[in-house]
N, C-alpha and C positions, 0 to 999 in steps of 0.2 A: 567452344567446340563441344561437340554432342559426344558420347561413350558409343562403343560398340553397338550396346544394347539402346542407347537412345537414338542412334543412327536409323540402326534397324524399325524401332517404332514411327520413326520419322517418317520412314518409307514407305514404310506400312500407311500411315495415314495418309499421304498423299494419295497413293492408289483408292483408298476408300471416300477420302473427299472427292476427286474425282466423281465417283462413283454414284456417290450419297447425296454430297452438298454443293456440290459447285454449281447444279442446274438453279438454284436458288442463291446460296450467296456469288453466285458465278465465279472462275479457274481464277479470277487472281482477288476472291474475298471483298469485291465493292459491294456487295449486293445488287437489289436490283427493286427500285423503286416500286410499293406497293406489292411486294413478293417478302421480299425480307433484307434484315440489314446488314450496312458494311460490319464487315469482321475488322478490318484493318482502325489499330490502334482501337480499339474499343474497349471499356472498362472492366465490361466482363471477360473475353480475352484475354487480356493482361492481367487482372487482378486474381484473387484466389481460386487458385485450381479446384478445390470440392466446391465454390459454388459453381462455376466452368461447367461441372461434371454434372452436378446436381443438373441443370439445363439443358444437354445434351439426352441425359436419361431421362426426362418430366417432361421436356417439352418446355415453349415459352411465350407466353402472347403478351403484346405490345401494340398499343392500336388495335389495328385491323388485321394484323399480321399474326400467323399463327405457328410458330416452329413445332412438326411431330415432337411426339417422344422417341427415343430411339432404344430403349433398355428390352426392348425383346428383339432389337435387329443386330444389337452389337452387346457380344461380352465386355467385360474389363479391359481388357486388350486392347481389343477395336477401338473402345471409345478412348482410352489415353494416347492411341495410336493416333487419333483424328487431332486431337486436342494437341497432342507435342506438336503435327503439323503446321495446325494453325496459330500457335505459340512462338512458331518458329519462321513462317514464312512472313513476304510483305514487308521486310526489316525489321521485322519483332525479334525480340533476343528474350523473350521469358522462357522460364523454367521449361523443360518437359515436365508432364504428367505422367507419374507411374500408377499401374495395373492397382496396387493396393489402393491410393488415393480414388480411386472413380469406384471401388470394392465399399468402401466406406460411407463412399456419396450412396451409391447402389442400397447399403442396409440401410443406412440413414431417412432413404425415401420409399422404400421399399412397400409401405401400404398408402404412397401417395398416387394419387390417381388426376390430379390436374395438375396442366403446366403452370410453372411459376409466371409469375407478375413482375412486373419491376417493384411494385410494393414488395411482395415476398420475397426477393433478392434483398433490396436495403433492410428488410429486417431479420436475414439470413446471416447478411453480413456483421450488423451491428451484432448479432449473437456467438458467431464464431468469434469476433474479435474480443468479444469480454472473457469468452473461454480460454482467447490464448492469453490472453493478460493474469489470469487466476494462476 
């Protein structure tokens, strides 16, 4: 079960996926073939929230498919608010994302100016994981 406060960002993000993303990944997260992909059980999804976040803010191309960036449409807020949604609906039980963790992503990439790669996710990944290991 979510907190108060994760309830509330839950909510929050529904409304703005509505909103934002669902004419692309469509209302129940399948996507929609040669537009963009399914959300449901995906790895980035499910797996670490700053890279999540990282992607949400930089944008992300894959193929032919190009996800905006969205860090001048959505604060902190917004974007953890979109991410707990998506975290959480579709039978997913991952973490919420908090306002600091996408703050972090946000300085972190902050003089990046193109979307991530699936190369540049697995070697985002491999880096954050030696760092938590240290």
């Amino acid at each position: 079960p979510l907190s108060a406060d994760e309830q509330k960002l839950f909510d929050q993000g529904k409304a703005q996926f509505a909103a934002l993303c669902a004419a692309c990944h469509q209302p129940n997260g399948q996507g929609l073939a040669g537009l963009a992909p399914s959300l449901i059980y995906s790895r980035w999804v499910l797996g670490d929230a700053r890279i999540l976040s990282r992607i949400v803010l930089n944008g992300k191309v894959q193929e032919n498919l190009v996800m905006p960036p969205w860090k001048a449409a959505l604060n902190d807020e917004g974007v953890a608010a979109v991410l707990t949604f998506i975290r959480r609906s579709w039978e997913h039980d991952a973490d919420p994302v908090t306002p600091a963790v996408v703050a972090e992503a946000r300085a972190a990439t902050a003089t990046r100016l193109e979307p991530f790669s699936d190369a540049d996710l697995h070697e985002l990944e491999q880096s954050l994981s030696r760092r938590r290991r240290q």
